[in-house]
C-alpha positions as CSV (number, residue, x, y, z in Angstrom):
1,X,29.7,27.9,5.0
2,X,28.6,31.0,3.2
3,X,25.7,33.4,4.6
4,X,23.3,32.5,1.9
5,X,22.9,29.0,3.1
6,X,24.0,29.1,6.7
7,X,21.2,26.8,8.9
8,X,18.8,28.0,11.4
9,X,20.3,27.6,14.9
10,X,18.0,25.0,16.9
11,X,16.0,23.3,13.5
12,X,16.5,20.1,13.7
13,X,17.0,18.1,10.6
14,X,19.8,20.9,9.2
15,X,22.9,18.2,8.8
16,X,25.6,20.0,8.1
17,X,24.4,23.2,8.1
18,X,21.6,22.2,5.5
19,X,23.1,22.4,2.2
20,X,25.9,20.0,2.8
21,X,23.6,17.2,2.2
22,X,23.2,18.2,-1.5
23,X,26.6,17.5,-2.3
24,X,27.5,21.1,-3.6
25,X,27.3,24.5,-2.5
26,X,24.3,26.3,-3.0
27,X,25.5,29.2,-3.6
28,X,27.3,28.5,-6.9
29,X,23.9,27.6,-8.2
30,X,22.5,30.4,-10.6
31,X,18.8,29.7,-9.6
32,X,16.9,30.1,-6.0
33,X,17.1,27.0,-4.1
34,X,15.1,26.9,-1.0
35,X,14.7,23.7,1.4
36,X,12.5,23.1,4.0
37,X,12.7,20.1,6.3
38,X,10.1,17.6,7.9
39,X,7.8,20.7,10.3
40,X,8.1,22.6,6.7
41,X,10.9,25.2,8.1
42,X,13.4,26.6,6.4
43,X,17.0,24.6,6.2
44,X,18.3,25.9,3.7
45,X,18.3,29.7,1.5
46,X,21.0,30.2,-0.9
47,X,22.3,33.1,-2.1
48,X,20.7,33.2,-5.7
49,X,17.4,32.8,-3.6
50,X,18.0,35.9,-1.5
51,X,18.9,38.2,-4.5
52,X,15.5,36.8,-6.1
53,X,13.2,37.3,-2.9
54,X,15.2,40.5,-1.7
55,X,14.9,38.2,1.9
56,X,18.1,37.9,3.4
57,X,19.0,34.1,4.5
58,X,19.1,35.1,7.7
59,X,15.7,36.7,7.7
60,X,14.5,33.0,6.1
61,X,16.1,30.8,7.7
62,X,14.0,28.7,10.8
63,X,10.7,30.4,8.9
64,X,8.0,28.5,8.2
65,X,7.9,27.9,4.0
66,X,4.9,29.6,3.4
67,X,5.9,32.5,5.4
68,X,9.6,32.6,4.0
69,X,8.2,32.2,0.2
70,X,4.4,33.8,0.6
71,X,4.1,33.1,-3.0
72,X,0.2,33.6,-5.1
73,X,-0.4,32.7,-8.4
74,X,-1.7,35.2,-11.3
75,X,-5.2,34.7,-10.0
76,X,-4.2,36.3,-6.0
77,X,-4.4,32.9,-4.2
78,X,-1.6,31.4,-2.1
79,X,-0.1,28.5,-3.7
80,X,0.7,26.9,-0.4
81,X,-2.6,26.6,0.2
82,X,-3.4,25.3,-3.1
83,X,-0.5,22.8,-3.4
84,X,-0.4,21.3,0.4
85,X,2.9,20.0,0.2
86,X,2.8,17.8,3.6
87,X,-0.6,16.7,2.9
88,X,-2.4,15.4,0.0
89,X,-1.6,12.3,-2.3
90,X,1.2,10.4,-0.7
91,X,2.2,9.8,-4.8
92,X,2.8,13.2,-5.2
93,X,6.7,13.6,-6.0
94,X,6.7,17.5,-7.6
95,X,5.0,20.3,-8.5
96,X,6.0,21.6,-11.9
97,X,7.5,25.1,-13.3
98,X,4.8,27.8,-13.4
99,X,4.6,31.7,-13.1
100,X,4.2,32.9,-9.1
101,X,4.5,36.1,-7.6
102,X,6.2,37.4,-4.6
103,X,5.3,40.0,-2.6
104,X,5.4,43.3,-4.5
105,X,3.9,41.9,-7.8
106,X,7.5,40.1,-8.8
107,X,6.7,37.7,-11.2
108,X,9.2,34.3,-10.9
109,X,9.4,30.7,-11.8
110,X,8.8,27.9,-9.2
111,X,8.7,24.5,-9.1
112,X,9.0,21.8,-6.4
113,X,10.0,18.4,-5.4
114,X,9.3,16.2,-2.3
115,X,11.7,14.0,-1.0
116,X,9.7,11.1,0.9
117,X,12.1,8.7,2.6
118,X,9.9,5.9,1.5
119,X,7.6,5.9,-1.5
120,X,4.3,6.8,0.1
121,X,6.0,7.9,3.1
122,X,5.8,11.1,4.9
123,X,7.7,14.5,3.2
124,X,11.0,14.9,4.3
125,X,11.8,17.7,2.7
126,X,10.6,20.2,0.2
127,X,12.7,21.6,-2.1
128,X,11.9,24.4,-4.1
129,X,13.7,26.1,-7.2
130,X,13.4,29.6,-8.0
131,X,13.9,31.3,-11.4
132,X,14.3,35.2,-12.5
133,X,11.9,35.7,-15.0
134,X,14.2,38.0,-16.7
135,X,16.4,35.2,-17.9
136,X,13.7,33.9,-19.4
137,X,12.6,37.2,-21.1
138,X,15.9,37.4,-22.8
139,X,16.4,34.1,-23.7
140,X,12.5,34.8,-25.7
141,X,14.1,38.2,-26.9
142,X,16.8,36.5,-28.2
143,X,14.6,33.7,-30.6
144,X,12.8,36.9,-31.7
145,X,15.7,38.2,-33.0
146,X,16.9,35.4,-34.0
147,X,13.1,34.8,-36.2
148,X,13.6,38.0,-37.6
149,X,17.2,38.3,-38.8
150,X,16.6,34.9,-40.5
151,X,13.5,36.1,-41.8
152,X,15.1,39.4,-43.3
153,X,18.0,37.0,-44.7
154,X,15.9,34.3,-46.2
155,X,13.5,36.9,-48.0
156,X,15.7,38.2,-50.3
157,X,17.1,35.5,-51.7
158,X,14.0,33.7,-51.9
159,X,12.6,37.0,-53.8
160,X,15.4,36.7,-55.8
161,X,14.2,33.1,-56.6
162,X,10.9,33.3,-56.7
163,X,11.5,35.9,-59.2
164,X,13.4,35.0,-62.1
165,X,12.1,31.4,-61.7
166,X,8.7,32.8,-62.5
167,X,10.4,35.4,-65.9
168,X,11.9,32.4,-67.2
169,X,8.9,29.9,-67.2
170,X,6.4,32.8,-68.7
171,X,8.8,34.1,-71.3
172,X,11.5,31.6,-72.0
173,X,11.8,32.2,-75.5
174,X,12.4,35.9,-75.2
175,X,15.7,35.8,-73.7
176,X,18.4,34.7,-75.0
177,X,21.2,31.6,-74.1
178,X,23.2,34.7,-71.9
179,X,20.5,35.8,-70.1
180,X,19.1,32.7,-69.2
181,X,22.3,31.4,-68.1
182,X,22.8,34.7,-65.9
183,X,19.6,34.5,-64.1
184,X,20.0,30.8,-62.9
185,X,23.3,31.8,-61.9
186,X,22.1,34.3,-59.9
187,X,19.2,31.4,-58.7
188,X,22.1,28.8,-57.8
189,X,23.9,31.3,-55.6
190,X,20.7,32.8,-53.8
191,X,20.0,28.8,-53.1
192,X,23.8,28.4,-51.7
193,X,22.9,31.6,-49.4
194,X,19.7,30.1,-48.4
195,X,21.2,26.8,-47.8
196,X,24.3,28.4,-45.6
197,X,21.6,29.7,-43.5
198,X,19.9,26.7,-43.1
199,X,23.3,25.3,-41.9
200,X,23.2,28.0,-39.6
201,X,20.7,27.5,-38.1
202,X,21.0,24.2,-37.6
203,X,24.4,24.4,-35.9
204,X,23.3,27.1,-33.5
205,X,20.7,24.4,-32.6
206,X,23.0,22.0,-31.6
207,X,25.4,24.3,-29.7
208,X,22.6,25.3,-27.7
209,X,21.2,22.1,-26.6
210,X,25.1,20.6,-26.5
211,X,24.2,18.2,-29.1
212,X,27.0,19.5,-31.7
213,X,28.5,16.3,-32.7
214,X,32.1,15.8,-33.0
215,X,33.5,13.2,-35.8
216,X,37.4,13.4,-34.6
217,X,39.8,12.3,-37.5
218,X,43.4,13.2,-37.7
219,X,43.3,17.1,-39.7
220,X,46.6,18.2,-41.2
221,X,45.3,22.1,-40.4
222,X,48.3,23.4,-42.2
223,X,47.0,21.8,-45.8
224,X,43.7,23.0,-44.5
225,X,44.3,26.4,-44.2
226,X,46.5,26.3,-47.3
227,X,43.2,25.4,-49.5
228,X,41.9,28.7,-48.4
229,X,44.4,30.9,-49.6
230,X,44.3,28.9,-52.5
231,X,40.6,29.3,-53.0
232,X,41.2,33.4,-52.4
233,X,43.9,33.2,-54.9
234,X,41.8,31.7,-57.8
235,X,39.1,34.2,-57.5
236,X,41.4,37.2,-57.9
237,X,43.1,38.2,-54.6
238,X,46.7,38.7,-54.6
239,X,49.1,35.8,-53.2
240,X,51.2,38.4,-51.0
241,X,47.8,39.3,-49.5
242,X,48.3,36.1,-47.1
243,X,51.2,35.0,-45.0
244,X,51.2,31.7,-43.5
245,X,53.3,30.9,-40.7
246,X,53.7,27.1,-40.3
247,X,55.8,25.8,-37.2
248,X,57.4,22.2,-37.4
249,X,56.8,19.8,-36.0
250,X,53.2,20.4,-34.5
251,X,51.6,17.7,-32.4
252,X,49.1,15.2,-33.4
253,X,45.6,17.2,-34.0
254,X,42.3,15.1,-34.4
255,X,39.4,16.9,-34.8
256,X,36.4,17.2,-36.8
257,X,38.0,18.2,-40.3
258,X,34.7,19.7,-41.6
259,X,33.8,21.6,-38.5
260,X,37.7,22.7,-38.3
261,X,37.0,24.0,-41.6
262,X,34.4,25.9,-41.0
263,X,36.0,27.7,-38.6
264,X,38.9,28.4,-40.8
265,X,36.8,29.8,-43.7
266,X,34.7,32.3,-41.3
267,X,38.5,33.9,-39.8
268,X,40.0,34.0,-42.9
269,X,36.9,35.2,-44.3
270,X,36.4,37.9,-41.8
271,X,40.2,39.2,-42.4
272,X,39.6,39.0,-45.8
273,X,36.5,41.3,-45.9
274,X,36.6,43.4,-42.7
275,X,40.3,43.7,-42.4
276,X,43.1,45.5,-44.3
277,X,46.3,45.1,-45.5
278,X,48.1,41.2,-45.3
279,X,46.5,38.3,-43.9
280,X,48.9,36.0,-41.4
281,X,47.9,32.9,-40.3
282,X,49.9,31.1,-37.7
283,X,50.3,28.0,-36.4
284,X,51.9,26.7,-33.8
285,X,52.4,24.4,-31.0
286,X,50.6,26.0,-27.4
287,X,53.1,24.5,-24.5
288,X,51.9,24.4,-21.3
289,X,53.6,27.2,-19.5
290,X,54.7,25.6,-16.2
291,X,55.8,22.1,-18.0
292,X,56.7,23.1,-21.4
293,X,55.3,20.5,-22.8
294,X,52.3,20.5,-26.2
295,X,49.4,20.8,-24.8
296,X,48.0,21.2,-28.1
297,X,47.5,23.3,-31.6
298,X,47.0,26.9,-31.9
299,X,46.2,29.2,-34.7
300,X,46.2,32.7,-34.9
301,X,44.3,35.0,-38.0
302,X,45.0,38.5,-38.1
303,X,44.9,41.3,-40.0
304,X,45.9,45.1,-40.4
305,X,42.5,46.9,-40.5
306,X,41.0,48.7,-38.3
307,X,40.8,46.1,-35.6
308,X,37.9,46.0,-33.0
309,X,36.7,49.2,-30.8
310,X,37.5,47.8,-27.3
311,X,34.5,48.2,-26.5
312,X,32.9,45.7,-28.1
313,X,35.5,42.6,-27.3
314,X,33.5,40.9,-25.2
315,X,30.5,41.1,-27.5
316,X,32.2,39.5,-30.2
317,X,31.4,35.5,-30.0
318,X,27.8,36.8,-29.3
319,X,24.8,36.1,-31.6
320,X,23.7,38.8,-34.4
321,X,27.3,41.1,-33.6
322,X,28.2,42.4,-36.8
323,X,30.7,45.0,-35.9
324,X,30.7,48.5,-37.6
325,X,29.8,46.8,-40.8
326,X,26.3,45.3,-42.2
327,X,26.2,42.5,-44.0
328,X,25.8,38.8,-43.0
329,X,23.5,37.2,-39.9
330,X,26.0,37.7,-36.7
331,X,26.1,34.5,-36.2
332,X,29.5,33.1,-37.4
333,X,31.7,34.0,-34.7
334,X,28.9,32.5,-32.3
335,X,29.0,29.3,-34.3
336,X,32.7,29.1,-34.0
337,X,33.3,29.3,-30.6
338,X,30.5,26.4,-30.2
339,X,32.8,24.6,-32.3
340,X,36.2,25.5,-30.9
341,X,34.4,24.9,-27.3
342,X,33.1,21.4,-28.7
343,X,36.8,20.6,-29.2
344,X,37.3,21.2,-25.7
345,X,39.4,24.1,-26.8
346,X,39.2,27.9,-26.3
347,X,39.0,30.8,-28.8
348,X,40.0,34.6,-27.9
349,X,39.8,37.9,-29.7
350,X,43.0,41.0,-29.3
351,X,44.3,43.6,-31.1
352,X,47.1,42.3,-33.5
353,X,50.6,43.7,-34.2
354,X,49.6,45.3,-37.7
355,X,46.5,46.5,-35.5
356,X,43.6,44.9,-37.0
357,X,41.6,42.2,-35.4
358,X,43.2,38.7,-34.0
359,X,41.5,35.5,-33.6
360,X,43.0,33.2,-31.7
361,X,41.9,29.8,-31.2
362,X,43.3,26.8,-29.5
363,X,42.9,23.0,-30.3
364,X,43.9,20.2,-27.5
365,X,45.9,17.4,-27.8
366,X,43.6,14.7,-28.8
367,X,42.8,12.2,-25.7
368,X,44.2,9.0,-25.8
369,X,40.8,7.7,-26.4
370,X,40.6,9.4,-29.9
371,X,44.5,7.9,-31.0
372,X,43.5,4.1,-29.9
């Protein structure tokens, strides 16, 4: 067993060694967990826990709770004290997240259940979870930014709106069949923008809460990508701008053929306006390497631009990264690894052999559940 959650020689009521009893080890978990038995002494300190406190488990361990964890509220009292945890309502089942301090003025996040071994029994055990309030800074930093970039990108196309909407309905008869038909061009595509963003928006949602739902279908990803060139072909772009590379046969794919999609037109897109020089798509069959056989679909989109600085590989599939270049809400790439990962398949960025940027994305081969 690990030092962080190593039991206090001579407490009785440690099992095996404390943590065992919770099925997993505490020491994988990313918040403070803290258990104390029956006489309210420490069983149990994991490692997450010690790096919180700055207590080494050994230091905790066989300590009386209060004593371990001398935790006050905002106002300066001791919340053992307030909450009595072994006395009290026999009902009493938990004690709710809320903002303590430790020692020192640290602020963290600390809730509590009691484990009764009948329901108005005695408490067996208390056991008490502890959160970094810096976690929860960032993740509140993060919807900040995330307010304001969407903000800034809804305002000018709304502007936009907003603006010729009102020229045209107090001087319609001073322009002419052109310039009307100009300006509620320009109105349809701000509302596409504004409605992309929407979209957005809402996928991010999902993805964070893991409700991104998945409508598997068979997708012939070769014929998908294919209407993408096309598309970039009818608005101007050369055809020997994009080589596709199709390998035959591939193995069945079912996936969500809109989400897919989407994930298609944001590469290609990318390469298209961030990149240099000719467009290759691949696909392919990815083999398992020690059995050889399809393990599923992969597609690679790369380019001969500038590629991305090194530095800034592992920021990539993060929200609002834009790269050297403005333009756009930094949130594509984030979508489509949501969606690749929603799959239950993995997506990578490298340098490619033209030296621009290369996206790589892998699909699994659907479970038999999906092909019944």
């Amino acid at each position: 067993m690990s030092v962080g959650t190593r039991s206090a020689q001579g407490v009785p009521g440690t099992g095996a060694g404390g943590a065992a009893e919770f099925g997993v080890d505490p020491d994988q978990l990313p918040d403070g967990l803290v258990v104390a038995d029956e006489q309210g002494r420490v069983i149990c300190f994991n490692a997450a826990a010690a790096r919180i406190t700055a207590l080494p488990a050994e230091d905790a361990l066989g300590q009386r709770l209060e004593k371990a964890l001398p935790l006050e509220d905002l106002e300066g009292r001791r919340w053992w004290q307030l909450t009595d945890p072994y006395g009290g309502l026999a009902i009493r089942r938990r004690q709710p997240e809320r903002n303590l301090l430790l020692p020192g003025g640290r602020e963290v996040l600390v809730s509590a259940q009691y484990v009764r071994t009948e329901p108005t029994g005695p408490v067996h055990r208390v056991v008490v979870s502890l959160r970094d309030t810096e976690a929860r800074r960032r993740t509140e930093r993060s919807h900040a930014e995330l307010i304001a970039t969407v903000a800034h990108e809804l305002r000018s196309p709304l502007t936009s709106v907003k603006g010729f909407t009102a020229t045209l309905l107090a001087k319609w008869e001073r322009f002419t069949d052109d310039q009307k038909r100009l300006m509620l061009e320009t109105v349809d595509a701000d509302a596409d923008r504004v409605t992309r963003l929407i979209a957005e928006l809402l996928d991010i949602s999902r993805i964070d809460s893991g409700r991104l739902e998945v409508r598997r279908q068979p997708v012939d990803i070769g014929a998908a990508v294919g209407r993408h060139i096309q598309a970039y072909v009818a608005a101007g772009l050369a055809a020997d701008r994009f080589l596709l590379r199709l390998e035959q046969p591939l193995p069945a794919l079912w996936a969500d053929p809109d989400k897919i999609d989407q994930v298609l037109s944001n590469l290609i897109e990318n390469a298209v306006r961030h990149g240099e020089g000719t467009v290759t798509i691949d696909i392919t069959s990815a083999a398992s390497p020690r059995e050889g056989e399809d393990i599923g679909t992969s597609v690679t989109v790369g380019d001969e631009g500038a590629g991305i600085p090194e530095e800034s590989m592992n920021r990539v599939f993060t929200r609002f990264w834009r790269g050297s270049k403005r333009g756009g809400t930094g949130l594509g790439l984030y979508i489509v690894k949501g969606i690749v990962e929603a799959h239950g398949g993995t997506i990578t960025v490298g340098r490619a052999p033209g030296g621009g940027a290369e996206f790589r994305f892998m699909l699994p081969v659907a479970a038999p559940a999906y092909l019944a």
